[in-house]
C-alpha positions as CSV (number, residue, x, y, z in Angstrom):
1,X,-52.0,-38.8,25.5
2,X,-54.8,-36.8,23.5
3,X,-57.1,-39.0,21.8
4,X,-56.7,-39.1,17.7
5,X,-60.5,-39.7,16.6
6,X,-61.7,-41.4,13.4
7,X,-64.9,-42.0,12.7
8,X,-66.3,-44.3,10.4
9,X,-69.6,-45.2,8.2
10,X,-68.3,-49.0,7.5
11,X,-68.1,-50.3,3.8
12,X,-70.9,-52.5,3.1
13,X,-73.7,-52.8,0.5
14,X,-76.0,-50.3,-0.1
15,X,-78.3,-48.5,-2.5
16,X,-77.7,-44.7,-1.1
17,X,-74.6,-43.2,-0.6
18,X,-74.8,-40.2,2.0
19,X,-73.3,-37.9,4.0
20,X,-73.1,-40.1,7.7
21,X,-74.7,-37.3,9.5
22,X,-74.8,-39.2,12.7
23,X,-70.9,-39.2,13.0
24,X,-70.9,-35.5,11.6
25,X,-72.4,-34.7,14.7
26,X,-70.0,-36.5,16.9
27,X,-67.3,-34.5,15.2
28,X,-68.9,-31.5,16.3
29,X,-68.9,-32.4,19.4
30,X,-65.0,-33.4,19.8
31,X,-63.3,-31.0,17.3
32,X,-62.7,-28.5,19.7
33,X,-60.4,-30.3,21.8
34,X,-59.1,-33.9,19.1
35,X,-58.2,-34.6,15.9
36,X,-60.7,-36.0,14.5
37,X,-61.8,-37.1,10.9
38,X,-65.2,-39.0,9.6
39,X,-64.5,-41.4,6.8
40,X,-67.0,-43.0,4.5
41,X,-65.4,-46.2,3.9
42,X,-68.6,-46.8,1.8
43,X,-68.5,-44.0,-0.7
44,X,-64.4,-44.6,-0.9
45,X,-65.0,-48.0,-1.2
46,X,-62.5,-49.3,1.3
47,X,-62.7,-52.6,3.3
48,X,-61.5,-54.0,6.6
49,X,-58.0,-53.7,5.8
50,X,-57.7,-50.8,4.1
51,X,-59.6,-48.9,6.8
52,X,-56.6,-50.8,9.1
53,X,-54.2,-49.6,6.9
54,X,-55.3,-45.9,7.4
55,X,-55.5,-46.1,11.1
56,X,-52.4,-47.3,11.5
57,X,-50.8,-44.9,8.5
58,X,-52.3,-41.6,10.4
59,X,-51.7,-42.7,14.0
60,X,-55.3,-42.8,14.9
61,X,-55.8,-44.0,18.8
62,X,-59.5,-44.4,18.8
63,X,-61.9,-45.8,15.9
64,X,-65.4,-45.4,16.5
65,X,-67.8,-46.8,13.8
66,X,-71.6,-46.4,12.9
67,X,-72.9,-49.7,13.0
68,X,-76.5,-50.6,11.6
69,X,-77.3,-54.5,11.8
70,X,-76.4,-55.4,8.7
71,X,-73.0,-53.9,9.1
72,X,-71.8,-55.9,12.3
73,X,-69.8,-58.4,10.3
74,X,-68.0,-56.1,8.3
75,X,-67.5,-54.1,11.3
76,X,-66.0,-57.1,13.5
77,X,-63.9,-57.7,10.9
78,X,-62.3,-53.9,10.3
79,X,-62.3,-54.2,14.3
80,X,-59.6,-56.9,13.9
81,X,-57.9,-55.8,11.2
82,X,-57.3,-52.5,13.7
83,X,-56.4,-54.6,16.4
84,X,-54.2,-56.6,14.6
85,X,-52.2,-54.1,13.5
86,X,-52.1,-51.8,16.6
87,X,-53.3,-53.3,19.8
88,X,-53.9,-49.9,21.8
89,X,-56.1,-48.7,19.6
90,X,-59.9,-48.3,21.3
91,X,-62.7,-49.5,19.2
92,X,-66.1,-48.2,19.8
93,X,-69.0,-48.8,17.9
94,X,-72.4,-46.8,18.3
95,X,-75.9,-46.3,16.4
96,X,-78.9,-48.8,15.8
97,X,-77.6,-52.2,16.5
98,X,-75.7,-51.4,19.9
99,X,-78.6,-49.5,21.3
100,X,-81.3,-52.5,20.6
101,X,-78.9,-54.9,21.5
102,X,-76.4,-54.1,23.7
103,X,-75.5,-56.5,25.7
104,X,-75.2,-59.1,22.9
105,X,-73.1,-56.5,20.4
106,X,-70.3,-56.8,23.4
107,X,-70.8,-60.6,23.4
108,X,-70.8,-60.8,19.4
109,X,-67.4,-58.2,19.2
110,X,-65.3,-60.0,21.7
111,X,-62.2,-58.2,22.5
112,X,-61.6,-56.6,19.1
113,X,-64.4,-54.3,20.8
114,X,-63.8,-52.5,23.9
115,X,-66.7,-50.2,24.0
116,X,-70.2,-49.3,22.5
117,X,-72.9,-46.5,23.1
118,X,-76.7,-47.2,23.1
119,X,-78.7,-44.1,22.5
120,X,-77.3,-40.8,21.5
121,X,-73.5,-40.6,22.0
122,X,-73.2,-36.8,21.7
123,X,-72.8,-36.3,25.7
124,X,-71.1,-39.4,25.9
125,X,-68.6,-39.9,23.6
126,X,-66.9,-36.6,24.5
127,X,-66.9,-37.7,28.5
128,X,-65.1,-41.1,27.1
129,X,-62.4,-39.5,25.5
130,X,-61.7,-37.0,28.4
131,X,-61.2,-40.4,30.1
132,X,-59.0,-41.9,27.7
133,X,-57.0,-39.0,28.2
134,X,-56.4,-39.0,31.3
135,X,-55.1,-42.8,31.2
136,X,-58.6,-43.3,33.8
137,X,-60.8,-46.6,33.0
138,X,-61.8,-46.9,36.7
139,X,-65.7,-48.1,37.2
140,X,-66.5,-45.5,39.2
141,X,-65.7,-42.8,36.3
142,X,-66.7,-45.6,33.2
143,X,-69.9,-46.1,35.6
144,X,-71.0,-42.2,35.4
145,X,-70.9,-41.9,30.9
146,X,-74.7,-41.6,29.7
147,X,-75.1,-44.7,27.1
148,X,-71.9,-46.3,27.7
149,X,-71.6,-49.8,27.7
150,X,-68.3,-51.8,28.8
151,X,-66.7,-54.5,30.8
152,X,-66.4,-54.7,34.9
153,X,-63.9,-57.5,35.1
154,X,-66.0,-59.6,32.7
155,X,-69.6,-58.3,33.3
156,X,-71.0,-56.3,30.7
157,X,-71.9,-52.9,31.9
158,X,-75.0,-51.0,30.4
159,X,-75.2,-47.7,31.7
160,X,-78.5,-46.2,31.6
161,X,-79.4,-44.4,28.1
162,X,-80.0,-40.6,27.8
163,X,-81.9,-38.9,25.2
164,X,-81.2,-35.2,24.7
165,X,-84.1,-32.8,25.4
166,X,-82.0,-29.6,24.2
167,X,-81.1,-30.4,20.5
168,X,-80.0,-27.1,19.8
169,X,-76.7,-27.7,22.4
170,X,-75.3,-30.4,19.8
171,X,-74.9,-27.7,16.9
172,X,-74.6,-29.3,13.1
173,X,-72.9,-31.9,11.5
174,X,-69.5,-30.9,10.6
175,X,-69.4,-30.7,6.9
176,X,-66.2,-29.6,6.0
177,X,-65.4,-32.9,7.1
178,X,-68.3,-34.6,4.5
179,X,-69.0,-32.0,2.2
180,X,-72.5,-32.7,0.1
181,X,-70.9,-31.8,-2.9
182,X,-68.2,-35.1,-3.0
183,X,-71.1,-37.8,-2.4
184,X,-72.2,-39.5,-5.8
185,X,-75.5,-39.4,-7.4
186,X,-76.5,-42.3,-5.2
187,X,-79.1,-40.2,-2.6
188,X,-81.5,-41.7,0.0
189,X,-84.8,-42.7,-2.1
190,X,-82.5,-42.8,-5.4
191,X,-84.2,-40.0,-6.9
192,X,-83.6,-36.3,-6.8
193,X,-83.9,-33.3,-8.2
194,X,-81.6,-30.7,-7.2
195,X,-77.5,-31.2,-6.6
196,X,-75.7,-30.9,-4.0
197,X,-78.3,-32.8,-2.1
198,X,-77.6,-32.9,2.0
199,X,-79.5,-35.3,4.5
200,X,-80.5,-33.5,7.6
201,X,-82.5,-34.3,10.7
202,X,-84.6,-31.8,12.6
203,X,-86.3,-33.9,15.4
204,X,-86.1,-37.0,17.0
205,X,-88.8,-39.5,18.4
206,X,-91.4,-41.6,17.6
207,X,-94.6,-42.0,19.3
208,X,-96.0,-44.5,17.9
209,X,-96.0,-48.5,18.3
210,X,-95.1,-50.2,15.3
211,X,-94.1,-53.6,15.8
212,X,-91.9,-54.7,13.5
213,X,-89.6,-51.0,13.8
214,X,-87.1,-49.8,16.2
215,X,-88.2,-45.9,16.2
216,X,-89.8,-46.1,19.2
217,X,-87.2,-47.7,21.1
218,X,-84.2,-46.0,19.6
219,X,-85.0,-42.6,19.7
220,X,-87.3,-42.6,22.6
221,X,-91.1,-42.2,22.3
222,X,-91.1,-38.2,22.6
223,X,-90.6,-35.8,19.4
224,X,-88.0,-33.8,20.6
225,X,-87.3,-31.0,18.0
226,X,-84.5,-28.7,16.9
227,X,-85.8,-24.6,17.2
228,X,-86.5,-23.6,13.9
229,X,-83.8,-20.9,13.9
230,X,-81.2,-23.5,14.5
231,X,-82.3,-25.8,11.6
232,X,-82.7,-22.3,9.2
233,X,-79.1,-21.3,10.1
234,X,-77.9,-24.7,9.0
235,X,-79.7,-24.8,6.3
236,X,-78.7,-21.2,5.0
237,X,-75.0,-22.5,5.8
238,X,-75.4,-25.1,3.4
239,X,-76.6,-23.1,0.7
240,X,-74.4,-20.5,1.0
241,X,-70.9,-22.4,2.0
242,X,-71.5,-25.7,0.7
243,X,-73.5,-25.0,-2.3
244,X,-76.3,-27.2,-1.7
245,X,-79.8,-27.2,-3.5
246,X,-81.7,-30.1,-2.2
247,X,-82.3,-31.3,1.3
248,X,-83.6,-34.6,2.4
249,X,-85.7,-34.6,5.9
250,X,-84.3,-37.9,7.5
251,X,-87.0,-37.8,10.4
252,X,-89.4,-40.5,11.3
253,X,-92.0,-37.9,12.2
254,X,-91.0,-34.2,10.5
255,X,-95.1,-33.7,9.7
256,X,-96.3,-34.8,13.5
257,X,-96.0,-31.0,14.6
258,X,-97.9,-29.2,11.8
259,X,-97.3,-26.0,12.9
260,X,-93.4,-26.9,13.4
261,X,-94.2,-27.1,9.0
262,X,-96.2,-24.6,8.8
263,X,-93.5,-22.4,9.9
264,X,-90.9,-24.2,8.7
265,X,-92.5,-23.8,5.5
266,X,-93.2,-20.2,5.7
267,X,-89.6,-19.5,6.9
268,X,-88.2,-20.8,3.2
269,X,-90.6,-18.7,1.4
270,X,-89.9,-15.6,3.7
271,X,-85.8,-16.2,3.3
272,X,-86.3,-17.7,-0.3
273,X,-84.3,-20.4,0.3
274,X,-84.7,-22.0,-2.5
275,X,-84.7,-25.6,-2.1
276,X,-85.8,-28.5,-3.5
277,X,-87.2,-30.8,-0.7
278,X,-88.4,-34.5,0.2
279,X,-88.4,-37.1,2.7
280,X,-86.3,-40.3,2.1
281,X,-87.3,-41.9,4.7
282,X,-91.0,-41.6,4.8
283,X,-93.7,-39.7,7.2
284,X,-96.8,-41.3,8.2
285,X,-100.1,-41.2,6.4
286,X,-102.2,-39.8,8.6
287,X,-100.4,-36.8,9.6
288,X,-100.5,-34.5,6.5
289,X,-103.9,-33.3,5.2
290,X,-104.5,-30.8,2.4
291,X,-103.8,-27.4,3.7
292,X,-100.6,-28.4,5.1
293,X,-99.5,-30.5,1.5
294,X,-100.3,-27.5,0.0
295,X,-97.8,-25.3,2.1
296,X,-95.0,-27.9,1.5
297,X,-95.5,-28.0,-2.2
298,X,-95.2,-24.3,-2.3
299,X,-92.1,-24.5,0.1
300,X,-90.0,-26.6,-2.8
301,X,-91.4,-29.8,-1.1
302,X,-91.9,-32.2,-4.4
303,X,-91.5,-35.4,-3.3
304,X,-93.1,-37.9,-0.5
305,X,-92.6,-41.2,0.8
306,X,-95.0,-43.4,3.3
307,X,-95.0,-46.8,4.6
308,X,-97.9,-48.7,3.7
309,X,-96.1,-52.1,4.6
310,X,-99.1,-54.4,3.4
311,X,-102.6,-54.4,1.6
312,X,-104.2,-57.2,4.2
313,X,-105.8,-55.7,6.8
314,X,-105.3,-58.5,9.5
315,X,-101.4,-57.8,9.0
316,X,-101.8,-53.5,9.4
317,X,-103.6,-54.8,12.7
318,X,-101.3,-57.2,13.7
319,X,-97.8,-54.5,13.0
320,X,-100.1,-52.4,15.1
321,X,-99.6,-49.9,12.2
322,X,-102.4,-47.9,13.5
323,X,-104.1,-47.3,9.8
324,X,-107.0,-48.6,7.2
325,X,-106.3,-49.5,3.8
326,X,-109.8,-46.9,3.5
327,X,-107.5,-44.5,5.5
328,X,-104.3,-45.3,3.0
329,X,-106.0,-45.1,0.0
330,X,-108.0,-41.5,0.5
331,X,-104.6,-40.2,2.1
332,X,-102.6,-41.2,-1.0
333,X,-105.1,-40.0,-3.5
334,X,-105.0,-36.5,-1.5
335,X,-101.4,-35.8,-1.6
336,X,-101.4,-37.4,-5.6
337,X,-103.8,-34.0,-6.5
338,X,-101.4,-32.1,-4.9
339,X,-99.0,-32.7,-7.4
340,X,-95.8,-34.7,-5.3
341,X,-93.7,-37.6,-6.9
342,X,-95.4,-40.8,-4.3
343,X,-93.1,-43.6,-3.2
344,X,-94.9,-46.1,-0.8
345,X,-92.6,-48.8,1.3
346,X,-94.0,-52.1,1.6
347,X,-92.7,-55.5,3.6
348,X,-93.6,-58.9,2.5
349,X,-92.8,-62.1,4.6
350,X,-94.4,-60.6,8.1
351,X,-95.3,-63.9,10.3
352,X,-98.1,-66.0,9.7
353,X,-98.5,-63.7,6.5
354,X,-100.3,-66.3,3.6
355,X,-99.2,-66.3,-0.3
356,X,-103.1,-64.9,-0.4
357,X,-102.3,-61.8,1.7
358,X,-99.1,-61.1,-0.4
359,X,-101.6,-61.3,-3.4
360,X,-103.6,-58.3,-1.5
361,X,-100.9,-56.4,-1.1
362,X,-99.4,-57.0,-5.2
363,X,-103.1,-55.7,-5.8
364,X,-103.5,-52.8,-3.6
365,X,-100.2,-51.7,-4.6
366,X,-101.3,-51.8,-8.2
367,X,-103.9,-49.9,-7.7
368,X,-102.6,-47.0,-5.7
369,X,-101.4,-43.5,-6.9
370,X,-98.2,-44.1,-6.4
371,X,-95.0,-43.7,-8.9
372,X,-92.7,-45.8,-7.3
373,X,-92.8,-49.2,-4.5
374,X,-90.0,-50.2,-2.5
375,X,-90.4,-54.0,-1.3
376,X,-88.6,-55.9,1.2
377,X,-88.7,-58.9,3.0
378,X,-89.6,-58.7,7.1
379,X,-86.4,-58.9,9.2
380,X,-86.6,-59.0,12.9
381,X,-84.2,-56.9,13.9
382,X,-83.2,-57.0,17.6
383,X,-85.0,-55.4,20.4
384,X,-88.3,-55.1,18.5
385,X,-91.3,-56.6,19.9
386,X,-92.2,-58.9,16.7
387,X,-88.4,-60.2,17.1
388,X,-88.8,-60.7,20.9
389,X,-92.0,-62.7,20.4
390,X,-90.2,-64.8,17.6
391,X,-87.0,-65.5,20.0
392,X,-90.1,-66.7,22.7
393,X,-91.9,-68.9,20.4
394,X,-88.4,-70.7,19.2
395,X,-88.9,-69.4,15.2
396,X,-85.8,-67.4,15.6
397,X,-82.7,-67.8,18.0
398,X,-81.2,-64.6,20.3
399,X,-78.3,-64.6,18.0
400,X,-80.5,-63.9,15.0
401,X,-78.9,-60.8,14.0
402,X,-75.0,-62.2,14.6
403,X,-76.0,-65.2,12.2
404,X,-76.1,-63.1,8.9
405,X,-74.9,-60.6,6.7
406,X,-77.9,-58.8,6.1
407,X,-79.6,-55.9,4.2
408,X,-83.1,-55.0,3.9
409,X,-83.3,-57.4,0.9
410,X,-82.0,-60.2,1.8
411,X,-83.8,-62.7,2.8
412,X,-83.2,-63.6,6.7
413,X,-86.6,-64.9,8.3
414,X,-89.0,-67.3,6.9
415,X,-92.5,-67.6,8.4
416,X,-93.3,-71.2,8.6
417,X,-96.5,-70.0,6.5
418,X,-94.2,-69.8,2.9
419,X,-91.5,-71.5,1.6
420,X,-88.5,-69.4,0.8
421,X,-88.9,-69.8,-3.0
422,X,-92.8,-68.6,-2.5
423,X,-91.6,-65.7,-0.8
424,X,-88.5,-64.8,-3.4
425,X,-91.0,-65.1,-5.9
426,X,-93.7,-63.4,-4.8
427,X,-91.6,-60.2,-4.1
428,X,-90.0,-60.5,-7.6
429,X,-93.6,-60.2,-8.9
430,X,-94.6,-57.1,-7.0
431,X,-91.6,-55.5,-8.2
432,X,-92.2,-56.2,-11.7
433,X,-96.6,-56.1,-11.6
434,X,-95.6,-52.8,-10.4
435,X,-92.4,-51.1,-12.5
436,X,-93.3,-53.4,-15.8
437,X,-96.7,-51.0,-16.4
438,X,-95.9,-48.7,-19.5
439,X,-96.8,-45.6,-17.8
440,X,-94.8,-46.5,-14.6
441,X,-91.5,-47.6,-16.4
442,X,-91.6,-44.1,-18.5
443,X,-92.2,-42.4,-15.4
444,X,-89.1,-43.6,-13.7
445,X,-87.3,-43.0,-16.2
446,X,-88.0,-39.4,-16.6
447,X,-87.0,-39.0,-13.2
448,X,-83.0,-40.0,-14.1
449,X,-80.6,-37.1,-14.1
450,X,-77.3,-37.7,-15.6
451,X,-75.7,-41.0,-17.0
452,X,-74.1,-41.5,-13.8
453,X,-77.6,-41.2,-11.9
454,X,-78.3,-43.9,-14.9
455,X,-75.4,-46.2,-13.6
456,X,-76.7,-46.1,-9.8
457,X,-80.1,-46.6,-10.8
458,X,-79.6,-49.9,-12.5
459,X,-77.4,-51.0,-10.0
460,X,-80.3,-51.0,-7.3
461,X,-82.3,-52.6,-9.6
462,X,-80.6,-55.3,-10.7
463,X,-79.9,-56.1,-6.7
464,X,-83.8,-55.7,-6.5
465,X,-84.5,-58.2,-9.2
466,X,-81.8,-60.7,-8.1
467,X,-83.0,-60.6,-4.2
């Protein structure tokens, strides 16, 4: 029987809304031979057993879903809702969690899950399905998918990850099957400037060491890169068919190959593609310098985001962030003269992090040129070295991850150097030393777009304020 596929971003809480490019991709992949659709159960606001209801409605025979930590629950659940309601169907579940943990997302799923993917699915999934297919779950053939991970007569099964060094050969999201123009305005970094606005990513990788993130791990510790003409195609393709006006860079480390910018930069300006342009999910300090800001700027670039993660020096060193407050402070000052909108990301709670360190970081924060904070407690997610040292020294159990619901502001881990209340309370008064200046407030404010930009705005905050 030929495989119906639907893949899902689960429903959950969040503060963006967004295209799931991840799964777009997938689609891409499949299309040619299934049926396949991507739903946003998030953006259409539909739970476990509505997403049931669906897959049992259109006669879908495999569900695969994006799953992040904090959406495991919700996804176990929607995973038995399927089950329940039609037994055959094969449940997969790929993305963050499964890769950092994928031994223990098998364990965690039981038999509501028969499958998940750690690393990049794009070769993999498609080799699955073939299988599926063809009615064969043998070893041998299960044995030879790149990522897969699965069951052996009650051994779990990791087969060895693959990143892809070609990212050309995976084409672009499907968005016919997304398109930017039905998402709310709810974007990545809640501020924009420019609609339709559409997420993209042009490399993959991360170098560096960080040890509280998952980058590293995730996406393999070599920037692999798209060729410019493939991203400029896309890009023109969403401008042209899909009517889109603002793109957010989703990379870890877009600015790490400056001449990658530089002619990245110079090929808007040559095609006058007229975008407005930002990064969502940060880039790191120390690899933009004032040539190179100025190129962006000119390019339609407008707005920039970095993690500074804490104003105590003793915790940069101890993240391994691999930067000086000195170096933060002249870097931020550099791109502020250049004229972007600044957001800096910042994490309170690290272990053995002290109510006076917090202070420093309140402080520093205060005093930087930046327009807006966002500030969230330390998690340790699975598979990152501060977790695994935390699981070693008995402060967290194995199972962290499967003992919560979690976002990135709730509060999860508490070092034994705060109380929970200190810590709740010490975020609440970053946020408002921080957002309660005048001049900030005002700031922010002029930044809102449309009454229902309003209405997404104050949702976020009051989940801020109430974390």
């Amino acid at each position: 029987m030929t495989p119906k596929v639907l893949l899902v971003k689960p429903f959950g809480i969040a503060d963006e809304i967004i295209p799931p490019i991840s799964l777009g991709l997938l689609a891409t992949q499949i299309r040619g031979r299934y049926e396949v659709k991507v739903l946003d159960a998030l953006k259409e606001r539909m739970n476990a057993t509505a997403v049931a209801e669906l897959v049992a409605a259109e006669k879908f025979t495999v569900v695969g879903f994006q799953a992040w930590t904090k959406d495991i629950h919700e996804i176990k659940a929607t995973c038995a809702k399927v089950k329940e309601s039609a037994p055959d169907v094969v449940t997969i579940v790929g993305g963050i969690h499964p890769t950092m943990a994928p031994e223990r997302t098998l364990s965690f799923f039981g038999p509501v899950l028969d499958f998940a993917y750690q690393g990049e699915a794009e070769k993999g999934l498609p080799a699955l399905l073939e299988l599926l297919g063809a009615g064969d779950r043998s070893a041998a053939s299960l044995g030879s998918i790149p990522g897969l991970v699965w069951r052996d007569n009650g051994r779990t099964v990791c087969n060895e990850n693959c990143f892809l060094t070609d990212l050309d050969s995976v084409g672009y999201p499907a968005w016919d099957l997304m398109p930017p123009a039905s998402y709310p305005e709810a974007p990545h970094g809640a501020f924009y400037r420019n609609f339709p606005i559409a997420p993209i990513i042009i490399t993959r990788g991360c170098p560096f060491s960080c040890r509280y993130c998952s980058a590293k791990a995730a996406s393999g510790g070599k920037l692999r890169s798209r060729s410019l003409q493939n991203v400029l195609e896309e890009l023109t393709s969403l401008h042209n068919e899909y009517g889109v006006r603002e793109i957010q860079i989703e990379d870890d480390n877009f600015t790490m190959n400056k001449q990658f910018v530089r002619d990245f930069c110079e090929s808007l300006l040559s095609r006058k593609l007229q975008f407005s342009w930002s990064f969502p999910n940060g880039i790191r300090l120390d690899m933009v310098d004032k040539p190179l800001l100025q190129l962006m700027k000119k390019a339609g670039c407008y707005a920039l985001n970095f993690g500074v993660e804490s104003g105590s020096q003793r915790i940069l060193d101890m993240i391994k962030k691999g930067l000086t407050l000195e170096q933060i402070r002249r870097q931020l000052i550099l791109a502020h003269d250049e004229g972007f909108y600044i957001g800096g990301f910042f994490i309170v709670g690290f272990p053995s992090e002290t109510r006076e360190e917090i202070e420093q970081t309140i402080k520093f924060a205060c005093s930087l040129p930046l327009d807006r904070i966002g500030v969230s407690y330390f998690q340790p997610f699975p598979g990152t070295p501060l977790a695994q040292e935390l699981v070693e020294k008995g402060e967290i159990p194995a199972d962290w991850a499967e003992q919560h619901h979690t976002t990135l502001h709730d509060l999860t881990y508490v070092t034994p150097t705060l109380s929970a209340h200190e810590l709740q309370s010490m975020r609440r008064k970053m946020l408002r030393s921080f957002y309660l200046r005048p001049r900030t407030f005002i700031n922010m404010l002029r930044q809102v777009n449309s009454p229902q930009h309003l209405y997404y705005m104050a949702k976020r905050s009051i989940r801020w304020i109430k974390a």
